[in-house]
PyMOL CGO cylinders between C-alpha atoms (Angstrom):
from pymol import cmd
from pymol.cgo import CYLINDER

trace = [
    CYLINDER, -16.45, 63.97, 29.97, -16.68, 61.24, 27.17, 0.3, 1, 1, 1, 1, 1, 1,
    CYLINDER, -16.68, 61.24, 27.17, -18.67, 62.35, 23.78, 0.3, 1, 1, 1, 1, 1, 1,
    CYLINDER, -18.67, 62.35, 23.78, -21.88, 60.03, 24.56, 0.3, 1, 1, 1, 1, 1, 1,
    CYLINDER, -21.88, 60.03, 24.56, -22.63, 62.21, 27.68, 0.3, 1, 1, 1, 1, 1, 1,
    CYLINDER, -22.63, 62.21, 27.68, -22.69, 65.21, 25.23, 0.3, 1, 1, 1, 1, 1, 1,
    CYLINDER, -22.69, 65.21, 25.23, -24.71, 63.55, 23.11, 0.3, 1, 1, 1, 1, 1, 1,
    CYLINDER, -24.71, 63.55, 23.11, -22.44, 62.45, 20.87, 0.3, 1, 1, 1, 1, 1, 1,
    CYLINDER, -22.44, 62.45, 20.87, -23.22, 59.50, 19.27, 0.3, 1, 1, 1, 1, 1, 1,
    CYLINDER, -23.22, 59.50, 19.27, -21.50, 57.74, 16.05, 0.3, 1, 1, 1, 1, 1, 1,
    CYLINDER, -21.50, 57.74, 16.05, -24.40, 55.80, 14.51, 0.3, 1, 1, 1, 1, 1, 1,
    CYLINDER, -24.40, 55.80, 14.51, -22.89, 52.11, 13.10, 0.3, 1, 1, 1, 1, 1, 1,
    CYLINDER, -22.89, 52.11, 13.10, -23.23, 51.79, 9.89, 0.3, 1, 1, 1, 1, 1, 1,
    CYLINDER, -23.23, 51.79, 9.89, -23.36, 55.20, 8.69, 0.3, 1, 1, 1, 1, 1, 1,
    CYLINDER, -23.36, 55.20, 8.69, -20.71, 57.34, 6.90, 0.3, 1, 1, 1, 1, 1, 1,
    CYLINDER, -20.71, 57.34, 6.90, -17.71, 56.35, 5.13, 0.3, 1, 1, 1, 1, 1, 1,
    CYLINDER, -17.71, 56.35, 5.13, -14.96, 54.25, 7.28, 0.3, 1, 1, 1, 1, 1, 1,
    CYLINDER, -14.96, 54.25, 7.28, -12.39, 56.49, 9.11, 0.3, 1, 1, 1, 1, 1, 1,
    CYLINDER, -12.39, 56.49, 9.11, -9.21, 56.09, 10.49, 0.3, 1, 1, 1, 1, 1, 1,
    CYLINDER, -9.21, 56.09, 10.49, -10.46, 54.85, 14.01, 0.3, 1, 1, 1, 1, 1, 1,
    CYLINDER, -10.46, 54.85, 14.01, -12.48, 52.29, 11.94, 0.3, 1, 1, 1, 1, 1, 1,
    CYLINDER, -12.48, 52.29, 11.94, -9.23, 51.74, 10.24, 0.3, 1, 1, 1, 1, 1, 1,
    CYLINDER, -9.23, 51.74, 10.24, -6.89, 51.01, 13.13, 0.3, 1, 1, 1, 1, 1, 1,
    CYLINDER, -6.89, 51.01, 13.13, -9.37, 49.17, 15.10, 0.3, 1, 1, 1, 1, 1, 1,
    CYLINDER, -9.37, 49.17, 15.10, -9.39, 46.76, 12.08, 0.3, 1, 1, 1, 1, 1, 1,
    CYLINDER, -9.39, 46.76, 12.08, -6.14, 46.33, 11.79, 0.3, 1, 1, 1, 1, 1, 1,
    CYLINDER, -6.14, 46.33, 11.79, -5.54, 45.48, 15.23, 0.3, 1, 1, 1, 1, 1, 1,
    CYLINDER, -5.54, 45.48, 15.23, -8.55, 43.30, 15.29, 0.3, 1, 1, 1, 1, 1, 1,
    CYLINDER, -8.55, 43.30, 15.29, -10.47, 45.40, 18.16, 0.3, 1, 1, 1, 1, 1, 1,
    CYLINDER, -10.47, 45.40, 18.16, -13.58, 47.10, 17.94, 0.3, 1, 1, 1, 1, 1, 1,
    CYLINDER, -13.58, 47.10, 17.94, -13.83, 51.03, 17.30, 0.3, 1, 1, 1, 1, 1, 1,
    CYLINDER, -13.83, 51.03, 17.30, -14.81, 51.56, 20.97, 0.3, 1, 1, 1, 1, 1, 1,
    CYLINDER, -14.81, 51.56, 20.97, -12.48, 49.79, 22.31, 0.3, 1, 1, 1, 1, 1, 1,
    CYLINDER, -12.48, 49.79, 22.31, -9.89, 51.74, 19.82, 0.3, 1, 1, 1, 1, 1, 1,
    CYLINDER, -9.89, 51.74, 19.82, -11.28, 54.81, 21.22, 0.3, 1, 1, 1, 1, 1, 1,
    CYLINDER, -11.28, 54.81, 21.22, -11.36, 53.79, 24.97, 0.3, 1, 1, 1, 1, 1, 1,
    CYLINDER, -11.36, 53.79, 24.97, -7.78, 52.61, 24.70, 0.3, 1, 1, 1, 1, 1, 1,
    CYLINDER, -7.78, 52.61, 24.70, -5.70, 54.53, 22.27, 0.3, 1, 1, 1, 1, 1, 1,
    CYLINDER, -5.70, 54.53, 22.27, -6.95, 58.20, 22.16, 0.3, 1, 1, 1, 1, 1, 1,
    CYLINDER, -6.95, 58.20, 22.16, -6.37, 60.09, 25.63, 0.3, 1, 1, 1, 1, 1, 1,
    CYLINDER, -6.37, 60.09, 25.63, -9.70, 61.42, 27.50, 0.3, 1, 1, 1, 1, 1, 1,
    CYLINDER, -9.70, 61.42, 27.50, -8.53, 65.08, 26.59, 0.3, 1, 1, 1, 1, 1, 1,
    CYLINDER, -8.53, 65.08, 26.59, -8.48, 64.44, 23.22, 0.3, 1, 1, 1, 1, 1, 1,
    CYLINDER, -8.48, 64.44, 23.22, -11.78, 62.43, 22.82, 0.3, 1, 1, 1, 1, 1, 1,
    CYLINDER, -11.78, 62.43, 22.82, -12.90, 65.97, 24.98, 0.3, 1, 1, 1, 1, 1, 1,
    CYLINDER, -12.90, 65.97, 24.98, -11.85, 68.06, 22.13, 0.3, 1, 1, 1, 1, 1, 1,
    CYLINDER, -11.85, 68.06, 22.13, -13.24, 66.80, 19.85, 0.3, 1, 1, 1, 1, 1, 1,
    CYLINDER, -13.24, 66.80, 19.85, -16.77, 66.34, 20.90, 0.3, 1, 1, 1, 1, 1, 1,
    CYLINDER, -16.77, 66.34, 20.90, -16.57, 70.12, 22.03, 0.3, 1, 1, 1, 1, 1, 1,
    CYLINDER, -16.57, 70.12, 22.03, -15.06, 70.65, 18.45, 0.3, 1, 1, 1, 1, 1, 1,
    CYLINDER, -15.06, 70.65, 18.45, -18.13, 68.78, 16.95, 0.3, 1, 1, 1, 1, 1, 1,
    CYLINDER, -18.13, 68.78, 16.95, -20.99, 70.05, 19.15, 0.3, 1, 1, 1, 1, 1, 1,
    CYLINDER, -20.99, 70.05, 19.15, -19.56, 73.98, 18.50, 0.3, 1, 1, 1, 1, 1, 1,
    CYLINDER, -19.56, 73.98, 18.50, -19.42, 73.09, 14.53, 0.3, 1, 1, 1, 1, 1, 1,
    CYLINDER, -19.42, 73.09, 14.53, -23.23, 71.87, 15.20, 0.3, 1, 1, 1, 1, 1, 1,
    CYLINDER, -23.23, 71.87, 15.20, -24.43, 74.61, 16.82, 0.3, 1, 1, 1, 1, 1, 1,
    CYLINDER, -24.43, 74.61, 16.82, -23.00, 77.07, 13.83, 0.3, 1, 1, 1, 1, 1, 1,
    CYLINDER, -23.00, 77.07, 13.83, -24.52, 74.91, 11.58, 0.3, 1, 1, 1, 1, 1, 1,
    CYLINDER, -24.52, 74.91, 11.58, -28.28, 75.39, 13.53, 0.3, 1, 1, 1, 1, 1, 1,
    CYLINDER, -28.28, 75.39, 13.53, -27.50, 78.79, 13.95, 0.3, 1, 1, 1, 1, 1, 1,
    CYLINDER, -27.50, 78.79, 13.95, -26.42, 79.33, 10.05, 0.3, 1, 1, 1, 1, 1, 1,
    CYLINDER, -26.42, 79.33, 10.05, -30.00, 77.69, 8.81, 0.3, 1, 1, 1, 1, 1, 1,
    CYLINDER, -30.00, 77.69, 8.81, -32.22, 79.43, 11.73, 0.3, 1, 1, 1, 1, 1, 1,
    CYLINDER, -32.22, 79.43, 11.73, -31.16, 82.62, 10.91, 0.3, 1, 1, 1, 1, 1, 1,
    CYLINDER, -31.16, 82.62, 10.91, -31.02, 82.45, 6.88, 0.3, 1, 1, 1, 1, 1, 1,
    CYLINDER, -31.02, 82.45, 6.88, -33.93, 83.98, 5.25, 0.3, 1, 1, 1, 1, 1, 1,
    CYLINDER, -33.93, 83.98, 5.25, -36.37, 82.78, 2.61, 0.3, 1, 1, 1, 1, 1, 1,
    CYLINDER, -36.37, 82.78, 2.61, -35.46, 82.77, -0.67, 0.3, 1, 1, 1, 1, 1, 1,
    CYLINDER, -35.46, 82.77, -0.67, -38.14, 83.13, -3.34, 0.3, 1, 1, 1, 1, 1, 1,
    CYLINDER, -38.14, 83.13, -3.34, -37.41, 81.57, -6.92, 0.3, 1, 1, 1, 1, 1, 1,
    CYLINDER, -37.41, 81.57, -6.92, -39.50, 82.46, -10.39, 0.3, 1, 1, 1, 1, 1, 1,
    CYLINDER, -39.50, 82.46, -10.39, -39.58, 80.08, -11.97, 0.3, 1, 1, 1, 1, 1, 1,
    CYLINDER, -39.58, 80.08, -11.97, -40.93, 80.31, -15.67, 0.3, 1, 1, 1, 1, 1, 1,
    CYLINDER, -40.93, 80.31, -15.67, -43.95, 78.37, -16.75, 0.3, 1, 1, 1, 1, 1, 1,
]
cmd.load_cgo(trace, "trace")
């Protein structure tokens, strides 16, 4: 199953270039097409599960931490 259909979604524009970005310049394609073409469906697989598991640890981590209270002096 390809990332979108996860909802995956790289925003243009946003985030420092990669190495996708990268190649797909050098060969003068776009970063989907680099992606369609030159990384296997199993890979592209892993690493949207990769990215949606790191997500969900990351909701999990801020739902469950508890208030913290600071004094600060007046």
């Amino acid at each position: 199953m390809r990332p979108a259909r996860r909802g995956a979604r790289r925003r243009p524009g946003r985030g420092p270039p990669g190495r996708v970005q990268a190649i797909a310049n050098q060969l003068g394609i776009t970063e989907r097409t680099a992606l369609d073409r030159y990384l296997p469906d199993d890979v592209v697989a892993a690493l949207a599960d990769t990215l949606g598991a790191a997500g969900a640890a990351c909701r999990d981590a801020v739902a469950t931490t508890e208030p913290v209270t600071l004094n600060v002096p007046t």
